[in-house]
N, C-alpha and C positions, 0 to 999 in steps of 0.2 A: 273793510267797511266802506269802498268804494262801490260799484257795480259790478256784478255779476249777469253773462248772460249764457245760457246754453240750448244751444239748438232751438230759438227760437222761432217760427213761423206763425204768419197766419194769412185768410187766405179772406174776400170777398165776394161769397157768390161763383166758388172757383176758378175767381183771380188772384193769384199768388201776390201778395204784397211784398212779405217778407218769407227767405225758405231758408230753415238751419242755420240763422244766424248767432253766432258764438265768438265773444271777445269780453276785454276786463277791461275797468277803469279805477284804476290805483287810487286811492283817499289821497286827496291834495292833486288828483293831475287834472290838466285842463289838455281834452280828448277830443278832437273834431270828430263828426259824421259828415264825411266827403261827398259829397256826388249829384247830379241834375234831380231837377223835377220831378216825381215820379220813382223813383231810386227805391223809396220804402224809409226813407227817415222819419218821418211823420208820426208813422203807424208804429215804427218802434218806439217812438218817444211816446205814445200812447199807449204803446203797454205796458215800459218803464213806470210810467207816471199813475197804473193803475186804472186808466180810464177805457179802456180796452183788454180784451181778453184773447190771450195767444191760442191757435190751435192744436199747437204742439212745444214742448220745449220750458223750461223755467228762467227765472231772473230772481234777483234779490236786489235790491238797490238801500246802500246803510245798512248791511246784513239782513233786513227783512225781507220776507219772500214777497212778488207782488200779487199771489191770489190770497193764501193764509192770512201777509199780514196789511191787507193795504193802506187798513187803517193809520197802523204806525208809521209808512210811508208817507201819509199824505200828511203827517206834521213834519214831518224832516226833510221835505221837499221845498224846492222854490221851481215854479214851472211857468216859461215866457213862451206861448204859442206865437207861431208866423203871423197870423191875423192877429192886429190891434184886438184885445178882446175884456177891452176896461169900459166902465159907463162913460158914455161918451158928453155926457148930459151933465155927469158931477163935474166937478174942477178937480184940478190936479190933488190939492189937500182933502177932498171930500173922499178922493179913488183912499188914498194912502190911510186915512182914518178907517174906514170901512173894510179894509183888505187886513191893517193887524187888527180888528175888532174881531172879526170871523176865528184869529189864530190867539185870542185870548191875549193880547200885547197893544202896546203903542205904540204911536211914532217917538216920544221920548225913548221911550225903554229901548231901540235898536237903531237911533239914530247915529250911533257910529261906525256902524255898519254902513248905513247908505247916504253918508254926509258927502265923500267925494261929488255922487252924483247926484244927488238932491239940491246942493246949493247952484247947480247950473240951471236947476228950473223953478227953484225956488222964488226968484224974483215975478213970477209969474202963477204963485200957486192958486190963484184966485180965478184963474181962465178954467173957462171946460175942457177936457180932453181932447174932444171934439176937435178943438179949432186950432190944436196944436198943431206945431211941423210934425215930420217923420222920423225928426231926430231927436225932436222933445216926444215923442211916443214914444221911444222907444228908449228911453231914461225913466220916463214915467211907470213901464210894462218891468223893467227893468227892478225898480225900487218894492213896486207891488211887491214880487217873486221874491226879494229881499227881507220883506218887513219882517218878518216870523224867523230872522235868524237860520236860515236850514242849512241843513249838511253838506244838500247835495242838489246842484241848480242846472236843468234844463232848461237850452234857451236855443228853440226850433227855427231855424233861418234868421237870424234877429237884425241883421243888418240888409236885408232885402232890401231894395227900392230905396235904402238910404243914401247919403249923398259923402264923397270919400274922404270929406272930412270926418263926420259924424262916425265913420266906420271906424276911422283911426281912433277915436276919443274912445269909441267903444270899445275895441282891445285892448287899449291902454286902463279902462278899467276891470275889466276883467281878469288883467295881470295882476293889479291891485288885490282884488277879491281873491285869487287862487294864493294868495299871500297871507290871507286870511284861514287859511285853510280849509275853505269849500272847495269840496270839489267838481268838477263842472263838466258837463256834455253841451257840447255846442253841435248844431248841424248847422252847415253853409254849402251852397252851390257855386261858391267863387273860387277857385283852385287859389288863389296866390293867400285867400285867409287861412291855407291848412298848413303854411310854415311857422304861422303864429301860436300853433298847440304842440303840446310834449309828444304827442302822437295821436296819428291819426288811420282813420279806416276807410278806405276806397270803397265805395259804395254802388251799386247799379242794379238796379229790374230785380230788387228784394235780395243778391246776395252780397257778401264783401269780399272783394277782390285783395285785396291784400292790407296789412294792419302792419304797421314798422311807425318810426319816428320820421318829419319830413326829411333831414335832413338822411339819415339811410335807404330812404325810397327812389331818389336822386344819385346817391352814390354807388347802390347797388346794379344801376342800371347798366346796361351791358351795349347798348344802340349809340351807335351816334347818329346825332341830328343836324340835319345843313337846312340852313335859311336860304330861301329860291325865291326871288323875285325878276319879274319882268316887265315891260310896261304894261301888257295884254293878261291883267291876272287870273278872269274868268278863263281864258284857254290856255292860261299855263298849270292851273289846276287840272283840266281837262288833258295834256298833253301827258302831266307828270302821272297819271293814274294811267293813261298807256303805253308806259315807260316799261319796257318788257322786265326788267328786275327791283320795279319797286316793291317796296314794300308796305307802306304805309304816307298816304298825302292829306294834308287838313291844314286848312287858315288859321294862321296865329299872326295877327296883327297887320303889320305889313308886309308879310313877310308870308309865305308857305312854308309848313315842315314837311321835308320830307325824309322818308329812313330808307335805306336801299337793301336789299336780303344779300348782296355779296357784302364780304368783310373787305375787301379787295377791288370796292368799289374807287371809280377813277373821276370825281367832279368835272374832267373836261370833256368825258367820253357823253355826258349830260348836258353841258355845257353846249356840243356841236348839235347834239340830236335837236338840244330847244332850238340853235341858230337854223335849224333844217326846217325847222316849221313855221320860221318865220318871225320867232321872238327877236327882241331888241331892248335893249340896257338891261341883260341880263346878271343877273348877280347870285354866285353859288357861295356858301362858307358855312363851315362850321357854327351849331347853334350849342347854346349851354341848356341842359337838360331842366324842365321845370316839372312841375307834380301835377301836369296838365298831360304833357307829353308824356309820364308815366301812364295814367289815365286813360287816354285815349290807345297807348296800344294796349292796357290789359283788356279796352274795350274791344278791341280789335279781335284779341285772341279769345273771347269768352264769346261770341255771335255765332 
């Protein structure tokens, strides 16, 4: 009674969105969709959501099919798109009255469902939407999706462009909620929000690269990672990419990762070649694998 998806595609004007996309979402788990800009999360949560039609491939989301049954779908759904997409015009209590009035409900009737996060903006129910923060939007968008009790809550990049408090508040509710027994599809393009779901799907240029729990996508890995810094970082990136047995270089913070293709590789053999080009305060060591570093080389290996 989770989500079902098989072999989904579709395409725009043949541009491949999504191709043969196929994965589950167990009733009660809270499921990331992983991956940048672009990737095809969108377009799948608009097929999911029944608002879009697949070119190939089925789904069921709550055991409903999404072309047969959409209808049934779209009462047992709660669905929060990336764009703010509430009247901007109403106030907070005007959106919330209006959103369960459409679902045949009230704000009594499921307000303990959405009490956690209501009573943070409730002191404010009387402003417009409009002129809310990004973090009271996104409580507000949040609640909407909520009112009608649903089974099963899509919520399309929801903490974009928010601020990392607000981010935190928001997974801590949604911990709350999958406690509730909704179960939930979240997409984000932030690597470090995909340790916060039960599992998740790597995602990129419409397929999925690999579907495991965070914590086994990290442990499975097989690469080590060394942290490379130097004073000169633009040409120590440039250096390390003509590094005869690298394998893979990319900025991670202050720091460059880099992976080497020998097993048998020697950091001082590294060490001398950057000293030969001229580097200074160099620093080689061992890095702890993240779901970033996973990511970027399956990016690697799929190009």
């Amino acid at each position: 009674m989770g989500i079902q998806v098989q072999n989904i595609s579709k395409s725009y004007q043949n541009n491949l969105a999504v191709e043969s996309i196929t994965f589950e979402v167990k009733k009660g788990e809270l499921f990331g969709l992983i991956g940048p800009d672009g990737a095809g999360k969108t377009t799948l949560f608009r097929i999911l959501t029944t608002l879009l039609l697949a070119n190939e491939g089925t789904a069921t989301v709550a055991g409903f099919d999404v072309v047969k049954e959409y209808k049934s779908i779209r009462k047992v759904v709660g669905y929060m798109p990336g764009k703010f997409s509430l009247y901007q015009d109403l106030t907070i209590e005007e959106n919330l009255n209006f959103f369960a009035t459409i679902f045949g409900t009230t704000l009594e009737e499921n307000y303990d469902l959405i009490k956690d996060i209501y009573i943070q903006i409730e002191p404010f129910k009387n402003r417009r939407a409009g002129k809310l923060s990004g973090g009271m939007k996104q409580k507000l968008a949040l609640c909407c999706a909520l009112i009608h009790k649903p089974k099963v809550l899509f919520l399309d990049e929801p903490t974009t462009g928010v601020d990392p408090v607000s981010r935190k508040e928001f997974w801590e509710m949604l911990k709350r909620l999958q406690q509730k027994g909704i179960t939930i599809l979240v997409s984000t393009p932030y690597m470090d929000e995909a340790t916060l779901c039960d599992r998740i799907a790597l995602i990129q240029k419409g397929s999925i690269l690999k579907i495991d729990t965070p914590q086994n996508i990290i442990t499975n890995y097989d690469k080590t990672i060394y942290d490379v810094q130097s004073k000169n970082t633009h040409q120590l990136i440039l250096d390390l990419k003509n590094y005869p047995s690298q394998y893979s270089v990319f900025a991670f913070g202050e720091f460059i990762h880099y992976i080497d293709k020998n097993e048998n590789f020697n950091p001082l053999e590294l060490e001398k070649y950057l000293q030969q080009n001229s580097h200074q305060e160099i620093v080689i060591k061992t890095s702890k694998t993240t779901i970033e570093d996973v990511f970027m080389d399956l990016t690697n290996l799929n190009q």
